[in-house]
C-alpha positions in Angstrom: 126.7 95.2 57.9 124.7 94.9 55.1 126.1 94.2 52.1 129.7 94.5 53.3 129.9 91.1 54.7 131.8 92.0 58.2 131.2 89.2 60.8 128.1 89.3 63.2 127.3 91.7 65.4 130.6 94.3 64.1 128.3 96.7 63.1 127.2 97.2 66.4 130.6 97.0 68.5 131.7 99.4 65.6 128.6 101.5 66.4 129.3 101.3 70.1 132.7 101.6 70.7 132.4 104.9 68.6 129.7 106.6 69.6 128.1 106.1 66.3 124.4 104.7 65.4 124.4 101.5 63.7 122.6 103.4 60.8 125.3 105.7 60.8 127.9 103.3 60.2 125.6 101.7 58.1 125.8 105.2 56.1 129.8 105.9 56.7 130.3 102.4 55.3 128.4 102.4 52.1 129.8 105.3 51.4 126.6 107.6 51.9 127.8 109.5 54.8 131.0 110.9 55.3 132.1 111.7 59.0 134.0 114.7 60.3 137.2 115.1 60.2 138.0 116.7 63.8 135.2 115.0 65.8 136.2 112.8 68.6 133.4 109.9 67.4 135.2 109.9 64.1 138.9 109.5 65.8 137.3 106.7 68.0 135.8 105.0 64.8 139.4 105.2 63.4 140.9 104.0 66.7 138.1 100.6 66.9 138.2 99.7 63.1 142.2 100.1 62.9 141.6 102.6 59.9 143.1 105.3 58.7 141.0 108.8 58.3 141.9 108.7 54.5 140.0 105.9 54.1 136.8 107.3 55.2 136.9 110.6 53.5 137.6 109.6 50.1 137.5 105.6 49.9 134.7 103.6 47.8 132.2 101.1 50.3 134.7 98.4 48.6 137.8 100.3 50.1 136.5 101.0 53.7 135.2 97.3 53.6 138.8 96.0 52.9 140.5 99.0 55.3 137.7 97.2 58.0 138.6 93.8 57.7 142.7 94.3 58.0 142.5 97.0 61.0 140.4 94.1 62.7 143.2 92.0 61.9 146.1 93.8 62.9 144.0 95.1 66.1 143.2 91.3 67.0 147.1 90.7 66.5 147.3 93.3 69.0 145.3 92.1 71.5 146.7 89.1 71.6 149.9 89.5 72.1 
């Protein structure tokens, strides 16, 4: 993602395993965009990035940057184990 410095290609796993655009993440991420609340994209965006809604709503592109790279974290601790 531009500017947010996530590994290659995340944008568009993110983008793919919600049902998202890439520009739409893009948008969500930089802070541009906010999703909806009760949409079932935005729950699978939560579930993929290991978020919490919170952060998307009312977090700066700095905040959902640092929410991204821990849920990645804890949801490649998951997957390994």
């Amino acid at each position: 993602m531009e500017g947010l410095n996530l590994a290659p290609g995340d944008q568009a796993r993110i983008a793919r395993e919600s049902g998202y655009s890439q520009q739409m993440i893009s948008c969500l991420c930089t802070g541009e965009r906010r999703p909806h609340w009760r949409s079932a994209r935005f729950k699978k965006l939560c579930a993929v990035t290991g978020t919490d809604p919170e952060i998307w709503q009312e977090g700066t592109p700095a905040e959902i940057k640092e929410a991204i790279k821990k849920g990645g974290k804890k949801h490649d601790d998951i997957s390994q184990e």
